[in-house]
RODO-2510 file (C-alpha; in nm, 4 decimals, decimal comma):
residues 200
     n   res          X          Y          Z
     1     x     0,4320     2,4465    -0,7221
     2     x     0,2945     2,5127    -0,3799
     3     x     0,6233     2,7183    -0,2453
     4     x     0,5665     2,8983    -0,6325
     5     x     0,2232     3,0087    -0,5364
     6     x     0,2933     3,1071    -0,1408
     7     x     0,6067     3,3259    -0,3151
     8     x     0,3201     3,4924    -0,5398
     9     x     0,1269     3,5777    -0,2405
    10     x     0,3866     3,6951    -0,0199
    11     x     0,5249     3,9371    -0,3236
    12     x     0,1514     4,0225    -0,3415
    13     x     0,1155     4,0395     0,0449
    14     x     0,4465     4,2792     0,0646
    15     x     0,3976     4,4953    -0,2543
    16     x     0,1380     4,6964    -0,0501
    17     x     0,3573     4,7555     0,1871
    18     x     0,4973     5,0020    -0,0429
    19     x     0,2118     5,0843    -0,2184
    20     x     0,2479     5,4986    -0,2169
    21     x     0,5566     5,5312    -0,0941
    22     x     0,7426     5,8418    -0,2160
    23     x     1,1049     5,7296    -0,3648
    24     x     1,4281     5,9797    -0,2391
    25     x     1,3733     6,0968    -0,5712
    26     x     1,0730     6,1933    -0,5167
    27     x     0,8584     5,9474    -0,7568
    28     x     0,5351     5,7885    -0,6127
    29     x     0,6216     5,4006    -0,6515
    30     x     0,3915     5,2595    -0,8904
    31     x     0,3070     4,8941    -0,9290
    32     x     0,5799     4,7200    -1,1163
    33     x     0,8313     4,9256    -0,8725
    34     x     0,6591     4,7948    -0,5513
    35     x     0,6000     4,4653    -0,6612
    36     x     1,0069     4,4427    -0,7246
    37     x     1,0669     4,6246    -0,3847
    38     x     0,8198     4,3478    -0,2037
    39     x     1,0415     4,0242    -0,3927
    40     x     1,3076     4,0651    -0,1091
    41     x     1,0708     4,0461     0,1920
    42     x     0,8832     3,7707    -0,0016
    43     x     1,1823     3,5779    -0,0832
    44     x     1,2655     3,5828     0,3161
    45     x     0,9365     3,4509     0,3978
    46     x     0,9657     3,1854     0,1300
    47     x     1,2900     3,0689     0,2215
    48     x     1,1870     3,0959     0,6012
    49     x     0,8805     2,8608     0,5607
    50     x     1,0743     2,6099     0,2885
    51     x     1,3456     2,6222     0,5551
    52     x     1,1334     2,4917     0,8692
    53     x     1,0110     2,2298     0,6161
    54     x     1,3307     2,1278     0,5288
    55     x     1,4612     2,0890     0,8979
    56     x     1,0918     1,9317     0,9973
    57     x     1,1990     1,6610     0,7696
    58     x     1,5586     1,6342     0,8562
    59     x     1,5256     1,5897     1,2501
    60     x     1,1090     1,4748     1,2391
    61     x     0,8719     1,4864     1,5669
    62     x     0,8983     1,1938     1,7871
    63     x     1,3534     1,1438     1,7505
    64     x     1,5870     1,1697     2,0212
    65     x     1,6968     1,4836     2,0881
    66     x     1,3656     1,7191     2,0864
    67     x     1,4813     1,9960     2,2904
    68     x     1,8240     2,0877     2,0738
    69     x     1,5890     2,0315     1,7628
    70     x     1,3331     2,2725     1,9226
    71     x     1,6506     2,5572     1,9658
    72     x     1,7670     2,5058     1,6355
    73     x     1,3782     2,5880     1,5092
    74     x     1,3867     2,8969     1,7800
    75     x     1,7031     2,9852     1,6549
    76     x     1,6385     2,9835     1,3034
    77     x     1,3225     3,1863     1,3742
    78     x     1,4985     3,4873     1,5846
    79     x     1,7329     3,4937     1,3296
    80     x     1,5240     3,5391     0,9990
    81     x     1,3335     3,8087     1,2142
    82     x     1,6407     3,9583     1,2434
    83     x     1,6789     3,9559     0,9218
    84     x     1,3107     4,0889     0,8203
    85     x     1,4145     4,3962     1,1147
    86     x     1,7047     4,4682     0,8571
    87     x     1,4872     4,4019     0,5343
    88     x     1,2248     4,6808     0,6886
    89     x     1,5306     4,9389     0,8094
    90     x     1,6880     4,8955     0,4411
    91     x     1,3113     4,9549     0,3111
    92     x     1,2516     5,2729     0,4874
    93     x     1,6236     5,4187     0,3982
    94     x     1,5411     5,3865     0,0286
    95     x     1,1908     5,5318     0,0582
    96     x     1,2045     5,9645     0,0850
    97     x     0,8306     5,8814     0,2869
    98     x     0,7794     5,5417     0,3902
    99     x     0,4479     5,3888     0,3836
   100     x     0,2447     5,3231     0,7656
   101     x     0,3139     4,9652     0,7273
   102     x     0,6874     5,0369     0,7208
   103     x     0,6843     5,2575     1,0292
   104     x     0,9256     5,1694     1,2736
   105     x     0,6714     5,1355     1,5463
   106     x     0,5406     4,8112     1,3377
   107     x     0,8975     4,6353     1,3880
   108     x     0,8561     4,4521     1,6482
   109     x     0,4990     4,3423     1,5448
   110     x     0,6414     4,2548     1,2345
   111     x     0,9153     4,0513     1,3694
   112     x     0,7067     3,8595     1,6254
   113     x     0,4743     3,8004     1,3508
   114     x     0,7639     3,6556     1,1506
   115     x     0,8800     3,4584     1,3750
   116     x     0,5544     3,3174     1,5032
   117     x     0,5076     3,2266     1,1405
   118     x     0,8149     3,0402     1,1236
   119     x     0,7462     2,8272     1,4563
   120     x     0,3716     2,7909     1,2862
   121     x     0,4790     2,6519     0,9968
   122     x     0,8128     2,4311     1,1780
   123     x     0,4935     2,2841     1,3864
   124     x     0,2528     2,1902     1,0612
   125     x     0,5772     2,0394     0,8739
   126     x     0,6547     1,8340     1,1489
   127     x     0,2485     1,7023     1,1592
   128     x     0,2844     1,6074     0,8101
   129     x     0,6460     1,4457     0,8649
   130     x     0,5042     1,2352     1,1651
   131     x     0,1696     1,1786     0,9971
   132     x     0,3517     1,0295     0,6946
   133     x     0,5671     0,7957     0,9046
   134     x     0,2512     0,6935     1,1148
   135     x     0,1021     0,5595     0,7847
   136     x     0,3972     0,4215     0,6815
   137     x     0,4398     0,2200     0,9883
   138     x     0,0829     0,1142     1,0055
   139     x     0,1014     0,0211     0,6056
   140     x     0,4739    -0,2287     0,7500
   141     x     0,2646    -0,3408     1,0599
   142     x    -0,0254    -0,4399     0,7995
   143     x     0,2007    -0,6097     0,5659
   144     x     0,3625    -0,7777     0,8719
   145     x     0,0484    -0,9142     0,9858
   146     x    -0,0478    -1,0536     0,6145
   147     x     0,2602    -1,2900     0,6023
   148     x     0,2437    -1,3559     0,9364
   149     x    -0,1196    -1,4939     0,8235
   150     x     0,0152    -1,6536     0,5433
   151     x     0,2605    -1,8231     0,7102
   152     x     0,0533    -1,9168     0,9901
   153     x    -0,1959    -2,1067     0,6537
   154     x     0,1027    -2,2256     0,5271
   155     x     0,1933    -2,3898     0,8646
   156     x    -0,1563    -2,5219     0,9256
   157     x    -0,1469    -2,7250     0,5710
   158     x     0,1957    -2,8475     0,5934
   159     x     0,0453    -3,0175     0,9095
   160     x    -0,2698    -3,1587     0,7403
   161     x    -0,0743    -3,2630     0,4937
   162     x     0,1451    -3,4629     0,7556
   163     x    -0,1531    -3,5811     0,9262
   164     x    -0,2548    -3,7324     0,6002
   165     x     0,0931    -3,8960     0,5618
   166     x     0,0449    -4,0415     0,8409
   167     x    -0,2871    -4,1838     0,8019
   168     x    -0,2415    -4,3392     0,4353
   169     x     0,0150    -4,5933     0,5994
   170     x    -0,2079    -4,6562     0,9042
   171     x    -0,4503    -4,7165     0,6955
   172     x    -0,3358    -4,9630     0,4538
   173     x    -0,1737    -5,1377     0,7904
   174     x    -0,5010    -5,2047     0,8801
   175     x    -0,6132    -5,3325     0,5639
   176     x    -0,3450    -5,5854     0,5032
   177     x    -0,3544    -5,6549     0,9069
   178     x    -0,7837    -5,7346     0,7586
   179     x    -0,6609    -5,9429     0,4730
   180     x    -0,4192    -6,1466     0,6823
   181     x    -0,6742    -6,2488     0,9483
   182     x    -0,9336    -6,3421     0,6698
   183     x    -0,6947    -6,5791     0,4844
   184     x    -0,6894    -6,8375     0,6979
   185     x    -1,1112    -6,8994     0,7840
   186     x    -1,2342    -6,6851     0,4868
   187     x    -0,9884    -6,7220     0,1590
   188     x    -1,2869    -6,6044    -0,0753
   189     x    -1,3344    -6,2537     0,1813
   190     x    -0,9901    -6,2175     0,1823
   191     x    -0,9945    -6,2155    -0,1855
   192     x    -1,2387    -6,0078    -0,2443
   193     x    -1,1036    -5,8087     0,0032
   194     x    -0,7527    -5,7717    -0,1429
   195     x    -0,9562    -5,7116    -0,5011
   196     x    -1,1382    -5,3740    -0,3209
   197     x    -0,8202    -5,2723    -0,1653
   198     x    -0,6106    -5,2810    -0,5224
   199     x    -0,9300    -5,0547    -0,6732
   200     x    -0,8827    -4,8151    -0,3705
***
């Protein structure tokens, strides 16, 4: 939807452009015929900034190999301004009386432009791209530290539970070890003792 809308624009953005330019027939170009005349510099543009969001995602920011990622992106900018040059020479040998913004002094503004707008928008894909893995890491490193906690709590009662193991045996040791030394000057303690210990 949000490539639809920038294609809108840019047909917008282009159709005035050609807004009174005299046809070789000699017709003024009125609105329909300029905004058809403005769909192939707009498509350009569109596919240009789709295209540096497309390679922004295929080789992100931060990967191996930066400086042959950063000629590709140069590359694919000097070419689709090469390719707008064309676009604008193609414009003007249609039109009897081209328009100022199609003058030929303008190409190389235009171009530059183009191309700066390609690089521009190559830069703000590869924010988002990197942005979107830096939350995605953070979100792992989060989840990471969770079970790491829970596993740490999980640790920490096994050995409680251990602990108390090892205590309910000590414990009734010492009881019976109680009971044994009472039998023989105290039967009736010992008794009574053995009783308590049964409840328990």
């Amino acid at each position: 939807m949000l490539l639809l809308a920038w294609s809108g624009l840019q047909v917008l953005s282009f159709s005035g452009d050609f807004d009174g330019a005299r046809m070789r027939g000699g017709a003024v170009a009125h609105p329909p015929l300029t905004l058809l005349l403005a769909l192939v510099p707009a498509g350009v543009v569109t596919f240009a900034v789709a295209l540096a969001v497309r390679l922004a995602r295929r080789t992100p920011a931060g990967t191996r190999g930066w400086a042959v990622h950063l000629a590709v992106h140069a590359a694919c900018a000097a070419a689709l301004a090469v390719a707008l040059l064309g676009i604008r020479l193609a414009a003007r040998a249609t039109l009897a009386s081209p328009t100022p913004a199609l003058a030929a002094a303008r190409d190389a503004d235009e171009a530059s432009g183009f191309a700066l707008l390609f690089l521009v928008a190559a830069g703000l894909a590869h924010a988002v791209v990197y942005a979107g893995r830096f939350r995605r890491k953070e979100a792992m490193e989060l989840r990471l530290q969770a079970s790491l906690s829970r596993a740490e709590l999980e640790r920490t009662s096994a050995e409680l539970r251990m602990l108390k193991m090892q205590l309910n045996p000590h414990f009734l040791f010492n009881s019976l070890h109680a009971v044994a030394a009472l039998i023989g000057d105290a039967p009736e303690a010992a008794e009574r003792l053995v009783v308590r210990l049964s409840e328990l």
